[in-house]
N, CA, C and O atoms as a Maestro MAE file, in Angstrom:
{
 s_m_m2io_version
 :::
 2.0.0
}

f_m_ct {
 s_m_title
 :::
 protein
 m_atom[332] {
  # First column is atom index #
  i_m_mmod_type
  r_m_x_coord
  r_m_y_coord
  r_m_z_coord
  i_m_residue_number
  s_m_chain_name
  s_m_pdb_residue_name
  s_m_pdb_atom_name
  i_m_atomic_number
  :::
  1 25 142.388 113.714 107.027 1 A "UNK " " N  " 7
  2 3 142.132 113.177 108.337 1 A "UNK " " CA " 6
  3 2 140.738 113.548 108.817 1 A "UNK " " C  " 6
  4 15 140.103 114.519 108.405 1 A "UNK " " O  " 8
  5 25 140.303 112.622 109.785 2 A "UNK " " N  " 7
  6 3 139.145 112.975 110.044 2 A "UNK " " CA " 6
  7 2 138.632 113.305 111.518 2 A "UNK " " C  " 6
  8 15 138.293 112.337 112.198 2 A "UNK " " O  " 8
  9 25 138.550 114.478 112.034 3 A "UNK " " N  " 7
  10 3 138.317 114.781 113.202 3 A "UNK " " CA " 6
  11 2 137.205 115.203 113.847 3 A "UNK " " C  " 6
  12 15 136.875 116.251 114.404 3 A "UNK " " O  " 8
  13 25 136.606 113.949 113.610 4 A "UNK " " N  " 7
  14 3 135.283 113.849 114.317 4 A "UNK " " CA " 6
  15 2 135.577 114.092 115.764 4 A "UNK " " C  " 6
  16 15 136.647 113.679 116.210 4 A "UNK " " O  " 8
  17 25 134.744 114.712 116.530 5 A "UNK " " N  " 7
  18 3 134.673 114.977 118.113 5 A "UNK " " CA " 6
  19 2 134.078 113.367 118.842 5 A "UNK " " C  " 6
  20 15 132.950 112.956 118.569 5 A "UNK " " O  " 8
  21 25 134.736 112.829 119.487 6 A "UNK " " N  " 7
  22 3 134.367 111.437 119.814 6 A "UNK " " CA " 6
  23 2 132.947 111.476 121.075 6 A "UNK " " C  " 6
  24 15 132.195 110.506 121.176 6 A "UNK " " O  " 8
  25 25 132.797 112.582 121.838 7 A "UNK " " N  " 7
  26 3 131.580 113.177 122.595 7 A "UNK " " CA " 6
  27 2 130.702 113.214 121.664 7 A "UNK " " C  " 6
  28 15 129.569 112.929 122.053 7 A "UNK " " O  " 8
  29 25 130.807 113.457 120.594 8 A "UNK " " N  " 7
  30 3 129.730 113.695 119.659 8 A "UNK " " CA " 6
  31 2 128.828 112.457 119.030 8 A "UNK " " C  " 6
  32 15 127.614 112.486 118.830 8 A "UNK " " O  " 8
  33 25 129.799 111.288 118.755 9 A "UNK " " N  " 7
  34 3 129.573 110.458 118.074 9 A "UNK " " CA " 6
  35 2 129.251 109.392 118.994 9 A "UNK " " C  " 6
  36 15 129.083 108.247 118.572 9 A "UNK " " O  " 8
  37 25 129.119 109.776 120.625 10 A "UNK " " N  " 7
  38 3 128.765 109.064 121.391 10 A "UNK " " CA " 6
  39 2 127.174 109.401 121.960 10 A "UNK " " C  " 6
  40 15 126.297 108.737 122.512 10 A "UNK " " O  " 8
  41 25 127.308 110.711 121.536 11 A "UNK " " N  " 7
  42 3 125.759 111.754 121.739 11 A "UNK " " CA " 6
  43 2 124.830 110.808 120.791 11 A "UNK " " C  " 6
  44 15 123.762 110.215 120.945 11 A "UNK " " O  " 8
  45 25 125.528 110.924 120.004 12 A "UNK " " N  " 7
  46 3 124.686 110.786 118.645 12 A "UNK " " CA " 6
  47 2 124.101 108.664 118.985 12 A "UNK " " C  " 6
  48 15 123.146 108.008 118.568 12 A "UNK " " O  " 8
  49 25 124.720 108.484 119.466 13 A "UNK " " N  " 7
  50 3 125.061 106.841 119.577 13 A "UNK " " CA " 6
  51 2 123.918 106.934 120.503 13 A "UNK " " C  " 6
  52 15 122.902 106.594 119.897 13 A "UNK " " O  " 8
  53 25 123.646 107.291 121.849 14 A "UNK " " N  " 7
  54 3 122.737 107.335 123.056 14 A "UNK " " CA " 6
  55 2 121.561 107.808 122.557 14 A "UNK " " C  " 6
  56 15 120.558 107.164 122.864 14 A "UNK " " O  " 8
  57 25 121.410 108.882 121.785 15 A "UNK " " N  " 7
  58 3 120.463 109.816 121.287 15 A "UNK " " CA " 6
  59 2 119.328 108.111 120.302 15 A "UNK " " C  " 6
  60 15 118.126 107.931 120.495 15 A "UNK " " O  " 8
  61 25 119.942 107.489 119.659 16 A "UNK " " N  " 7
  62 3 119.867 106.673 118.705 16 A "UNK " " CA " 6
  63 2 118.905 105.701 119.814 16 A "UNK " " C  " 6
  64 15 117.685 105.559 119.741 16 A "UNK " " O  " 8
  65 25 119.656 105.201 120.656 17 A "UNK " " N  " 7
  66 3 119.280 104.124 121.638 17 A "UNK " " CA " 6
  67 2 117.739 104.775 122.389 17 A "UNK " " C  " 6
  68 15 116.640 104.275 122.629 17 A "UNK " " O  " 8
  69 25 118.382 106.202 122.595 18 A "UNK " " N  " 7
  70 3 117.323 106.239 123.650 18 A "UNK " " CA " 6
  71 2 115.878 106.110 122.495 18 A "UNK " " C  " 6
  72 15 114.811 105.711 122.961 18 A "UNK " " O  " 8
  73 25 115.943 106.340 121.571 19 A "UNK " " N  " 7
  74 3 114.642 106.687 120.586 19 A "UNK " " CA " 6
  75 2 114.369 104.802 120.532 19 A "UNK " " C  " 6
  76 15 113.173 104.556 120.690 19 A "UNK " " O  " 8
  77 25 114.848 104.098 120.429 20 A "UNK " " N  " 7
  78 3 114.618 102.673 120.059 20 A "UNK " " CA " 6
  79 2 114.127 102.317 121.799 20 A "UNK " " C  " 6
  80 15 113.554 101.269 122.094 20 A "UNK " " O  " 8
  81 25 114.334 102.952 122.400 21 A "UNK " " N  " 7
  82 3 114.227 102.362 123.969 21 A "UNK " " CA " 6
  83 2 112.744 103.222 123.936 21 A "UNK " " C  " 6
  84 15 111.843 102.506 124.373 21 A "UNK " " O  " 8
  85 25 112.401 104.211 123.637 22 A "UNK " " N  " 7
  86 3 111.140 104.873 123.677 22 A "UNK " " CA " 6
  87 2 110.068 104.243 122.387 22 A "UNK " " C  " 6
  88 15 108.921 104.680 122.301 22 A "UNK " " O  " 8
  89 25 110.413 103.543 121.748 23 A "UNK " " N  " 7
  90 3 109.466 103.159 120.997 23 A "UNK " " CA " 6
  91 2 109.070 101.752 121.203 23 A "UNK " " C  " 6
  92 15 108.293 101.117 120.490 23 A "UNK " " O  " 8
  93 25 109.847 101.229 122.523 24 A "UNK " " N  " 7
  94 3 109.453 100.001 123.304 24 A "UNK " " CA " 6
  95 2 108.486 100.322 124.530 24 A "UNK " " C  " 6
  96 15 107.736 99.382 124.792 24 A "UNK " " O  " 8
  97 25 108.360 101.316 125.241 25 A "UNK " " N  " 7
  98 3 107.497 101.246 125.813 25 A "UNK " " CA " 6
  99 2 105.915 101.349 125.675 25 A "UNK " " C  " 6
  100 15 105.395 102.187 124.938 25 A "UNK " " O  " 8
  101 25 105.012 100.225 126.615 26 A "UNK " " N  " 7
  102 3 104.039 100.827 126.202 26 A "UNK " " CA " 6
  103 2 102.898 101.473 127.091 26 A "UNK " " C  " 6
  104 15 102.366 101.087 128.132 26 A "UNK " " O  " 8
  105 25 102.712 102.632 126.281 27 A "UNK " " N  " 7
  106 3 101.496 103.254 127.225 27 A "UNK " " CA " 6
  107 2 100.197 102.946 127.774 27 A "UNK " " C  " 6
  108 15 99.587 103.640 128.587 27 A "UNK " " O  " 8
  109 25 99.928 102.167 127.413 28 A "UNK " " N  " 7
  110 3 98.893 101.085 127.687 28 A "UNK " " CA " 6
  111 2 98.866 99.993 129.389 28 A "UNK " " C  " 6
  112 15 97.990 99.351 129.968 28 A "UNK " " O  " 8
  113 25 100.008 100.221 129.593 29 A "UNK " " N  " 7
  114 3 100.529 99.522 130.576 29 A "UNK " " CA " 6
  115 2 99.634 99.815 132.071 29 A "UNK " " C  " 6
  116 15 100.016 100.970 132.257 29 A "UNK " " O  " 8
  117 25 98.768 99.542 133.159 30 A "UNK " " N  " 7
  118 3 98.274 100.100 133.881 30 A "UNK " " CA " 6
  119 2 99.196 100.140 135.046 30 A "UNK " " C  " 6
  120 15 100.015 99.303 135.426 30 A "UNK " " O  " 8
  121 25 98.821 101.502 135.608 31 A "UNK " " N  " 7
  122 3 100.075 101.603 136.865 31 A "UNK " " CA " 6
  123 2 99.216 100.703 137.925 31 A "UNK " " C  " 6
  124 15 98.085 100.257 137.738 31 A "UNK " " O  " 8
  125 25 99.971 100.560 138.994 32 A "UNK " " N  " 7
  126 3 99.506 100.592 140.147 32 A "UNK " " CA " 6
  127 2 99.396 101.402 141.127 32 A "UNK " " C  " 6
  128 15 100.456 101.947 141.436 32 A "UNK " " O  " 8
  129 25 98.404 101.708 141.790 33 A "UNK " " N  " 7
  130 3 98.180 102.537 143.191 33 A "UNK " " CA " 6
  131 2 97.626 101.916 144.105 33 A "UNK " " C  " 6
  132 15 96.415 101.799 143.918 33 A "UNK " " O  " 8
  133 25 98.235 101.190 145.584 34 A "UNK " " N  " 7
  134 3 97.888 100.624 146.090 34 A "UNK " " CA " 6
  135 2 97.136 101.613 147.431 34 A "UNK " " C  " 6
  136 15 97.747 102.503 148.024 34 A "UNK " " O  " 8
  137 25 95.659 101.196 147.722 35 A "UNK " " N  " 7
  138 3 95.209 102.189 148.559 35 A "UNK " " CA " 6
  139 2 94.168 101.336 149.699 35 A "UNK " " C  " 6
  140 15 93.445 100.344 149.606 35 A "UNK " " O  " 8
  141 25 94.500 102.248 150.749 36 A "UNK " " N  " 7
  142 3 93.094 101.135 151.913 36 A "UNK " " CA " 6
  143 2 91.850 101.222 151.677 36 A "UNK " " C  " 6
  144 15 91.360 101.533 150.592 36 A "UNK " " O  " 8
  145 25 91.261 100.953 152.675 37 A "UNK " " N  " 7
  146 3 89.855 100.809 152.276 37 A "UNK " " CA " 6
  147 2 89.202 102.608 152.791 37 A "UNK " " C  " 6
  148 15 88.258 103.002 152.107 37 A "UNK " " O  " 8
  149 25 89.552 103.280 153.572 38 A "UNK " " N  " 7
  150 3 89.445 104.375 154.254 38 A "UNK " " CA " 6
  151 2 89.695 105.554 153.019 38 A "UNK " " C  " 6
  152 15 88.913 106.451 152.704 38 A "UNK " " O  " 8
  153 25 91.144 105.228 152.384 39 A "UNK " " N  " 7
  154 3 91.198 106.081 151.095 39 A "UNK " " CA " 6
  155 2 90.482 106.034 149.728 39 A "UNK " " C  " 6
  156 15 90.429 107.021 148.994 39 A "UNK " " O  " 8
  157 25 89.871 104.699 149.385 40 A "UNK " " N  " 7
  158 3 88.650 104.063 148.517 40 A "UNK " " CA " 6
  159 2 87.972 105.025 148.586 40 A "UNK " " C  " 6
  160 15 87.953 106.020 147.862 40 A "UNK " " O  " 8
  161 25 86.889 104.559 150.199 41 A "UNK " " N  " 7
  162 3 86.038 105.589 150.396 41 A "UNK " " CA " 6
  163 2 86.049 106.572 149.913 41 A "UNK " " C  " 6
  164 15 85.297 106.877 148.987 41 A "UNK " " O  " 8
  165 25 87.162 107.544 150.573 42 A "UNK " " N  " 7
  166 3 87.052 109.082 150.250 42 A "UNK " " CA " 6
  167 2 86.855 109.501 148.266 42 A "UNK " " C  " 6
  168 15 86.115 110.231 147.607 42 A "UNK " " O  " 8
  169 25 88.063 108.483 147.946 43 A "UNK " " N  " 7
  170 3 88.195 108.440 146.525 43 A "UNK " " CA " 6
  171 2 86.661 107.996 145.629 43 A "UNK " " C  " 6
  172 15 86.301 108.659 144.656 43 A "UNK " " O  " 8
  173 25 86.099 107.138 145.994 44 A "UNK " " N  " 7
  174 3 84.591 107.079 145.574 44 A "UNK " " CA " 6
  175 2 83.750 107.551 146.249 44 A "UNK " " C  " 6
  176 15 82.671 107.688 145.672 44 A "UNK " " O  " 8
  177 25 83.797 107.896 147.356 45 A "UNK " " N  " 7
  178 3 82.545 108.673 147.860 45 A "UNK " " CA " 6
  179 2 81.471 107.706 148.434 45 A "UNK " " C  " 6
  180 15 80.264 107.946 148.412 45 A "UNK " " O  " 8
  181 25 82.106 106.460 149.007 46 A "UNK " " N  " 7
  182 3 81.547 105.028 149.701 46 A "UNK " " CA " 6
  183 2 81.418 105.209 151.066 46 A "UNK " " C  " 6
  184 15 82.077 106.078 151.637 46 A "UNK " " O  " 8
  185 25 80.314 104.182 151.908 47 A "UNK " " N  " 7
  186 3 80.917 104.114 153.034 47 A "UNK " " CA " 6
  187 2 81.699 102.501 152.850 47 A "UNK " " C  " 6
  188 15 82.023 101.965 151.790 47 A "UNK " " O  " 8
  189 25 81.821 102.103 153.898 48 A "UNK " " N  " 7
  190 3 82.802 100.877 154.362 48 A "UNK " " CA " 6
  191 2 81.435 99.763 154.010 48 A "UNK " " C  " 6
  192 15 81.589 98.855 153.193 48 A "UNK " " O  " 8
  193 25 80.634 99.892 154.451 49 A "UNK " " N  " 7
  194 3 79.932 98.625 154.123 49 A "UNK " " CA " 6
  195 2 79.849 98.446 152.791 49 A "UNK " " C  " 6
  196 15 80.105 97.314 152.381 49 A "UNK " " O  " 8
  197 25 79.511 99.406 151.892 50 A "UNK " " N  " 7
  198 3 79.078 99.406 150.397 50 A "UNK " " CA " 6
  199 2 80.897 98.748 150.012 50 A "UNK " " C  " 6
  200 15 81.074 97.669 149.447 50 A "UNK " " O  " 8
  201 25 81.584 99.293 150.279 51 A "UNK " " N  " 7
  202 3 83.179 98.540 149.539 51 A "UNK " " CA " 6
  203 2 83.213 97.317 150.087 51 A "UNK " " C  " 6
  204 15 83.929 96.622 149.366 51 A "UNK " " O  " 8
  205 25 82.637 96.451 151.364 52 A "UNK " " N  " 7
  206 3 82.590 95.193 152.023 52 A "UNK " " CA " 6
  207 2 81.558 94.365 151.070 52 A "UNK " " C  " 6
  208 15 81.524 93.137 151.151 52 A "UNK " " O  " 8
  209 25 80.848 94.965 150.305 53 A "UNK " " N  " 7
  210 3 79.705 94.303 149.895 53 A "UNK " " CA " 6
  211 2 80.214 94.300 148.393 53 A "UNK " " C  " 6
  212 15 80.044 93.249 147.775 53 A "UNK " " O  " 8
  213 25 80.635 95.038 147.939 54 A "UNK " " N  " 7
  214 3 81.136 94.791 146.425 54 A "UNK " " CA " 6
  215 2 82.346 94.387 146.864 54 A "UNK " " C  " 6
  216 15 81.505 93.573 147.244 54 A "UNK " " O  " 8
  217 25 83.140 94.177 147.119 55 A "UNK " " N  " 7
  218 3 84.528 93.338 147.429 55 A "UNK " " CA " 6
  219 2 83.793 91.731 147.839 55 A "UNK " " C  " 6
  220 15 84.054 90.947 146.927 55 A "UNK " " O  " 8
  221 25 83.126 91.197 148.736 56 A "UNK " " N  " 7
  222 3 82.668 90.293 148.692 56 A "UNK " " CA " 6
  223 2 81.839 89.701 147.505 56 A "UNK " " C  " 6
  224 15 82.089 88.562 147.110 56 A "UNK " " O  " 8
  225 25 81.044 90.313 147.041 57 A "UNK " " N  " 7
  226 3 80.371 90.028 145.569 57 A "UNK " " CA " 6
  227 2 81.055 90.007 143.941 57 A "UNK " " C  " 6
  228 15 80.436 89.847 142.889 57 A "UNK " " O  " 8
  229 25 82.480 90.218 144.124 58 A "UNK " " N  " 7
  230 3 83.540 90.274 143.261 58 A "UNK " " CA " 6
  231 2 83.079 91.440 142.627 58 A "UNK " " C  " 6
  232 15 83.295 91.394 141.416 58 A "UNK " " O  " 8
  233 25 82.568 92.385 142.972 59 A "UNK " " N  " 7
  234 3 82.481 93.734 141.743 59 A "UNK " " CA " 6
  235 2 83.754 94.755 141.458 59 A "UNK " " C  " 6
  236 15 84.078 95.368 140.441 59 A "UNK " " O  " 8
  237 25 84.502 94.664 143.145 60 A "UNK " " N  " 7
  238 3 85.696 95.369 142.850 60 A "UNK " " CA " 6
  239 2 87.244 94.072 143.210 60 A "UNK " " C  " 6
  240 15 87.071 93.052 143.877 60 A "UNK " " O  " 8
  241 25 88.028 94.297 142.858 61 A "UNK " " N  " 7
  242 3 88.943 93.374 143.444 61 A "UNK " " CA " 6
  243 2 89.657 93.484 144.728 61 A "UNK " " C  " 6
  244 15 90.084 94.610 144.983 61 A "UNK " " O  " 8
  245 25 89.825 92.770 145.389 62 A "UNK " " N  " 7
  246 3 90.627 93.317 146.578 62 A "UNK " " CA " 6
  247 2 91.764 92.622 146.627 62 A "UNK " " C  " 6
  248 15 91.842 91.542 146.041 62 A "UNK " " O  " 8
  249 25 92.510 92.990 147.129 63 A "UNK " " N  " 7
  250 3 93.964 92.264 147.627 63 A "UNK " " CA " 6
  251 2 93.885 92.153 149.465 63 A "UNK " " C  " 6
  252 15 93.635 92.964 150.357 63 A "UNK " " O  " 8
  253 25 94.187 90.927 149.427 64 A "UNK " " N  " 7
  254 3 94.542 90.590 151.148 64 A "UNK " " CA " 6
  255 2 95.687 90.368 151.339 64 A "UNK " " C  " 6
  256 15 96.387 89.584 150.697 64 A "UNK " " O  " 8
  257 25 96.065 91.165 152.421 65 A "UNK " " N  " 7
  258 3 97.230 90.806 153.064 65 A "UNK " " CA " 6
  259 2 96.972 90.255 154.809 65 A "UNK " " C  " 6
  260 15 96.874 91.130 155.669 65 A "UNK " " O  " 8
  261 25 96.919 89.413 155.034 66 A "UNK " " N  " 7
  262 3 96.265 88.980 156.433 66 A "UNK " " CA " 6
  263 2 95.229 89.323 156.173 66 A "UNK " " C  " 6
  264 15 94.535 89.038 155.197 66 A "UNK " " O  " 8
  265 25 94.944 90.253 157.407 67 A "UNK " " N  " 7
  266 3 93.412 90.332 158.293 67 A "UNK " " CA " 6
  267 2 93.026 91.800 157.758 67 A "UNK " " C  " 6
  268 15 92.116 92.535 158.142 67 A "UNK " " O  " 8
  269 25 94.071 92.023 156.670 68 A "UNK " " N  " 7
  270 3 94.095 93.961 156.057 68 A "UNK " " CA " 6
  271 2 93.983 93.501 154.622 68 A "UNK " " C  " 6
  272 15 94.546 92.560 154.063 68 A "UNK " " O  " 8
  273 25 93.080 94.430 154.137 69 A "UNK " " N  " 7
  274 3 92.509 94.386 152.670 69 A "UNK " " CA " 6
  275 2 92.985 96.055 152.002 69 A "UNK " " C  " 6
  276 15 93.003 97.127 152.607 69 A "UNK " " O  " 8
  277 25 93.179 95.893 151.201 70 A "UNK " " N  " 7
  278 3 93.757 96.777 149.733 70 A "UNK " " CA " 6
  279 2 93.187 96.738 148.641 70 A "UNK " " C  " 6
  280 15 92.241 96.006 148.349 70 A "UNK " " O  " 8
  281 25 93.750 97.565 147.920 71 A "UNK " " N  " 7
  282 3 92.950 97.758 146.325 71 A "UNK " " CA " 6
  283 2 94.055 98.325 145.794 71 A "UNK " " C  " 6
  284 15 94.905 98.867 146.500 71 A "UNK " " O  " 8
  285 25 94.168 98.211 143.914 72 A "UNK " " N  " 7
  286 3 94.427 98.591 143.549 72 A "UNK " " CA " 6
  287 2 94.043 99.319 142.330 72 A "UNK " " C  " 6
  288 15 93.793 98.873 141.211 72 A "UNK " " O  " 8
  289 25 94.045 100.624 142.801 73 A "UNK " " N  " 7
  290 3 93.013 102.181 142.495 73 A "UNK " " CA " 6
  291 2 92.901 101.731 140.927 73 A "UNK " " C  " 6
  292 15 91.714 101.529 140.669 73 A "UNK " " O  " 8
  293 25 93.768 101.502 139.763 74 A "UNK " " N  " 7
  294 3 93.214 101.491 138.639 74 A "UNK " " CA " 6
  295 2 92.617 100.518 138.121 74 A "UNK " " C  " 6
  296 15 91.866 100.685 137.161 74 A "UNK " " O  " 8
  297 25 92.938 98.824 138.889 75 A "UNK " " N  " 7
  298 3 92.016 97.938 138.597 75 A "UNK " " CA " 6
  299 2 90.549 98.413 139.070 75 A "UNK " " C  " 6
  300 15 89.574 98.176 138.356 75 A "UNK " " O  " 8
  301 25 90.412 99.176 140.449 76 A "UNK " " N  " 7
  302 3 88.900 99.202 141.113 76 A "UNK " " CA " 6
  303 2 88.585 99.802 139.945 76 A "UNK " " C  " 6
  304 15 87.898 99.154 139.155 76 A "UNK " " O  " 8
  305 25 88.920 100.855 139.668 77 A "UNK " " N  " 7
  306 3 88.046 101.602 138.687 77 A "UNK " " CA " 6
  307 2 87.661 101.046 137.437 77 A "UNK " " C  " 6
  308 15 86.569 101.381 136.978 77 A "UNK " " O  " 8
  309 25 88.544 100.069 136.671 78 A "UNK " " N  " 7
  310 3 88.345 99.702 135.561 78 A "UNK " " CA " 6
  311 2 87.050 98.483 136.035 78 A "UNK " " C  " 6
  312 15 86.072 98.459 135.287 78 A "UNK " " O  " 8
  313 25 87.053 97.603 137.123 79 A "UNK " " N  " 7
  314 3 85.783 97.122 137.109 79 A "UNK " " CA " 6
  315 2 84.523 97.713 137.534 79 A "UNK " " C  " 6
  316 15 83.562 96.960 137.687 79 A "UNK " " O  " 8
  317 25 84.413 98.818 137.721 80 A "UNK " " N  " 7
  318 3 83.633 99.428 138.404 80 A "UNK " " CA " 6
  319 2 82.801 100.288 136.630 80 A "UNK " " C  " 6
  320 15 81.596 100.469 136.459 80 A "UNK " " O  " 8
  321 25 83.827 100.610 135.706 81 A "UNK " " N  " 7
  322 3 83.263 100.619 134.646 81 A "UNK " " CA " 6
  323 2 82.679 99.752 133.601 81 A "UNK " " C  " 6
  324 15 81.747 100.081 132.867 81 A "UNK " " O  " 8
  325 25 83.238 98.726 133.592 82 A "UNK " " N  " 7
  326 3 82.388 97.341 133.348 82 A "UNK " " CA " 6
  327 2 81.426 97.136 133.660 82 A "UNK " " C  " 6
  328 15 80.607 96.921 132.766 82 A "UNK " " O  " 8
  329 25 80.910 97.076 135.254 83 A "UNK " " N  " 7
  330 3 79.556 96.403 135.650 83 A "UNK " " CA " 6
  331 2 78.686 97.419 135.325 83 A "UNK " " C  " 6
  332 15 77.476 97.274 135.496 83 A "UNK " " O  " 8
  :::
 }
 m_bond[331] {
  # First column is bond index #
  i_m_from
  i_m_to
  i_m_order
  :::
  1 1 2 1
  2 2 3 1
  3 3 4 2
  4 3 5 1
  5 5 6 1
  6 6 7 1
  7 7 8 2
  8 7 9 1
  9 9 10 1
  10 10 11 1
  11 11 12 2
  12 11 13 1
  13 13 14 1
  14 14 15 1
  15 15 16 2
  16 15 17 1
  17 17 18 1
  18 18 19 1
  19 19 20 2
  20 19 21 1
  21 21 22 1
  22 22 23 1
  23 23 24 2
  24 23 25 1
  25 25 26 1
  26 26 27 1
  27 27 28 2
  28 27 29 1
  29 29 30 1
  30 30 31 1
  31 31 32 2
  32 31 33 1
  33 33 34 1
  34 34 35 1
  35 35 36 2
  36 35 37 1
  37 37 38 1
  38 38 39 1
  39 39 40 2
  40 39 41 1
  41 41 42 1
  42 42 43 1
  43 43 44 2
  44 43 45 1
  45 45 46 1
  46 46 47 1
  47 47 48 2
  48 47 49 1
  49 49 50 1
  50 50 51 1
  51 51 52 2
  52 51 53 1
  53 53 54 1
  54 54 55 1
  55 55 56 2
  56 55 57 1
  57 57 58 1
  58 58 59 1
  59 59 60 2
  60 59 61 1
  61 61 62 1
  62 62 63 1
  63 63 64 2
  64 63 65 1
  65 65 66 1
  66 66 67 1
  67 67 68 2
  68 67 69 1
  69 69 70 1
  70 70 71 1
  71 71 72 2
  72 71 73 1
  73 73 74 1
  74 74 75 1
  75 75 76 2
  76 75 77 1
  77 77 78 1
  78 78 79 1
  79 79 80 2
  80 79 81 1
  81 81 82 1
  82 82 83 1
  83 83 84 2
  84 83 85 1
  85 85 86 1
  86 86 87 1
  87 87 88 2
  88 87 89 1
  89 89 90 1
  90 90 91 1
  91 91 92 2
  92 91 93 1
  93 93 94 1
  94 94 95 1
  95 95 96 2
  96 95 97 1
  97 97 98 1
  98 98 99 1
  99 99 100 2
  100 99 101 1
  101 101 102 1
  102 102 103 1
  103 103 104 2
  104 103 105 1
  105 105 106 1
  106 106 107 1
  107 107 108 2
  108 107 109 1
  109 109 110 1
  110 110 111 1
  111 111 112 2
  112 111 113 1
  113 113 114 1
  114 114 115 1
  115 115 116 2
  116 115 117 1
  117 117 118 1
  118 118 119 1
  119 119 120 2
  120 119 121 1
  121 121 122 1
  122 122 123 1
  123 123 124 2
  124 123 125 1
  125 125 126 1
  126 126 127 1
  127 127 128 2
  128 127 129 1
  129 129 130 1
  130 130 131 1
  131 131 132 2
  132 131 133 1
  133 133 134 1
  134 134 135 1
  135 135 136 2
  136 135 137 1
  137 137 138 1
  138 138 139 1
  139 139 140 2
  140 139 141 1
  141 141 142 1
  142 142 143 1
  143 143 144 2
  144 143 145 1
  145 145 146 1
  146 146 147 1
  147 147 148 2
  148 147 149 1
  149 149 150 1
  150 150 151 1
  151 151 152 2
  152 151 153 1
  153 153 154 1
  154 154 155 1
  155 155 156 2
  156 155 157 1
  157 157 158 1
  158 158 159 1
  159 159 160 2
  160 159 161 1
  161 161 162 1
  162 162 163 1
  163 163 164 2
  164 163 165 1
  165 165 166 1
  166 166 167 1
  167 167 168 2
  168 167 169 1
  169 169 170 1
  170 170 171 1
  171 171 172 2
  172 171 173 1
  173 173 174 1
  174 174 175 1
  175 175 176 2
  176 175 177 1
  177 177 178 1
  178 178 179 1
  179 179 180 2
  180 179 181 1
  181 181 182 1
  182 182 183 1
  183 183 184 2
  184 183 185 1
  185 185 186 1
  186 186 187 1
  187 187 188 2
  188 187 189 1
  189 189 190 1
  190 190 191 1
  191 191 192 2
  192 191 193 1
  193 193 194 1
  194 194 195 1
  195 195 196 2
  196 195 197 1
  197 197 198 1
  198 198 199 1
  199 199 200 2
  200 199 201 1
  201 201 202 1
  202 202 203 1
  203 203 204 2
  204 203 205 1
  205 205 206 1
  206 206 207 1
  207 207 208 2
  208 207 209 1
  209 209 210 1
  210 210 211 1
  211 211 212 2
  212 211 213 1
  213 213 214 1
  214 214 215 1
  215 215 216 2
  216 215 217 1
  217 217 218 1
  218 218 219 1
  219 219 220 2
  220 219 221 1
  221 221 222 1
  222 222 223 1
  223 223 224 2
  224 223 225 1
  225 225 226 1
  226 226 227 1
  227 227 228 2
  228 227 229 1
  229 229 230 1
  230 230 231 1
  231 231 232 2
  232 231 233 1
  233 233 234 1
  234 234 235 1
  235 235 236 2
  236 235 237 1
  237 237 238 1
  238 238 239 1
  239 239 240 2
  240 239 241 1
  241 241 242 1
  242 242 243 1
  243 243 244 2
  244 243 245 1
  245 245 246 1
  246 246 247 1
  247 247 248 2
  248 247 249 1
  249 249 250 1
  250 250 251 1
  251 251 252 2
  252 251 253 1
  253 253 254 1
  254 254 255 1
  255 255 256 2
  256 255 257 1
  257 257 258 1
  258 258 259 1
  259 259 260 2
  260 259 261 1
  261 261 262 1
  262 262 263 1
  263 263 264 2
  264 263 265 1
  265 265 266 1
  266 266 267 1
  267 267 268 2
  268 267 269 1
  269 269 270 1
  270 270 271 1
  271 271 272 2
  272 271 273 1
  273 273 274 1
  274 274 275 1
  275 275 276 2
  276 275 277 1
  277 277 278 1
  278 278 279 1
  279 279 280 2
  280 279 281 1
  281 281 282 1
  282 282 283 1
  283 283 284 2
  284 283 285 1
  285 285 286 1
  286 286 287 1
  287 287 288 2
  288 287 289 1
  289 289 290 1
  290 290 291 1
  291 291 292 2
  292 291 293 1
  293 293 294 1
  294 294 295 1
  295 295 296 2
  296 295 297 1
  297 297 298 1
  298 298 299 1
  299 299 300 2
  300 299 301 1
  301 301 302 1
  302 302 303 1
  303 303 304 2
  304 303 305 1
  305 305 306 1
  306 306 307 1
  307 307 308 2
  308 307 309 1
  309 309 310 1
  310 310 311 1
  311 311 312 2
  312 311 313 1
  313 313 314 1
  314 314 315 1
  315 315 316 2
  316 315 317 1
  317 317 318 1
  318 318 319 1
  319 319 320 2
  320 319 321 1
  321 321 322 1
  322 322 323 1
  323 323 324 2
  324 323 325 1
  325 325 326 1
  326 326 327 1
  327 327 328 2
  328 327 329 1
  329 329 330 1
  330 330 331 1
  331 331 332 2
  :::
 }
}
């Protein structure tokens, strides 16, 4: 007879999955951090006109929501290493 522990063979079952579920993700993936224009600043060391002037000139991207503008921190940076 065979008395396998059935907790075990369910460990072993998840353990299996989770490794196939980790070799799907990818790290490459860029997060998002959505930030104002006030936290930009501080984060680059800008004033407000210089982020009005490269946001208008497409150097950084902005996101609008109405009459309020955003960024998102790892796109700014990745064009900001480009130009």
């Amino acid at each position: 007879m065979d008395f396998t522990n059935p907790y075990q063979v369910i460990f072993e079952k998840l353990e299996e999955l989770e490794n196939k579920v980790d070799g799907l993700k990818t790290p490459s993936a860029p997060a998002i951090q959505i930030v104002d224009r006030k936290e930009l600043q501080r984060i680059l060391g800008v004033t407000e006109p210089t982020l009005i002037t490269w946001g208008r000139k497409g150097k950084i991207p902005e996101l609008r929501i109405g009459s309020n503008v955003r960024y998102n921190l790892p796109d700014v940076v990745t064009a900001l290493q480009t130009h």
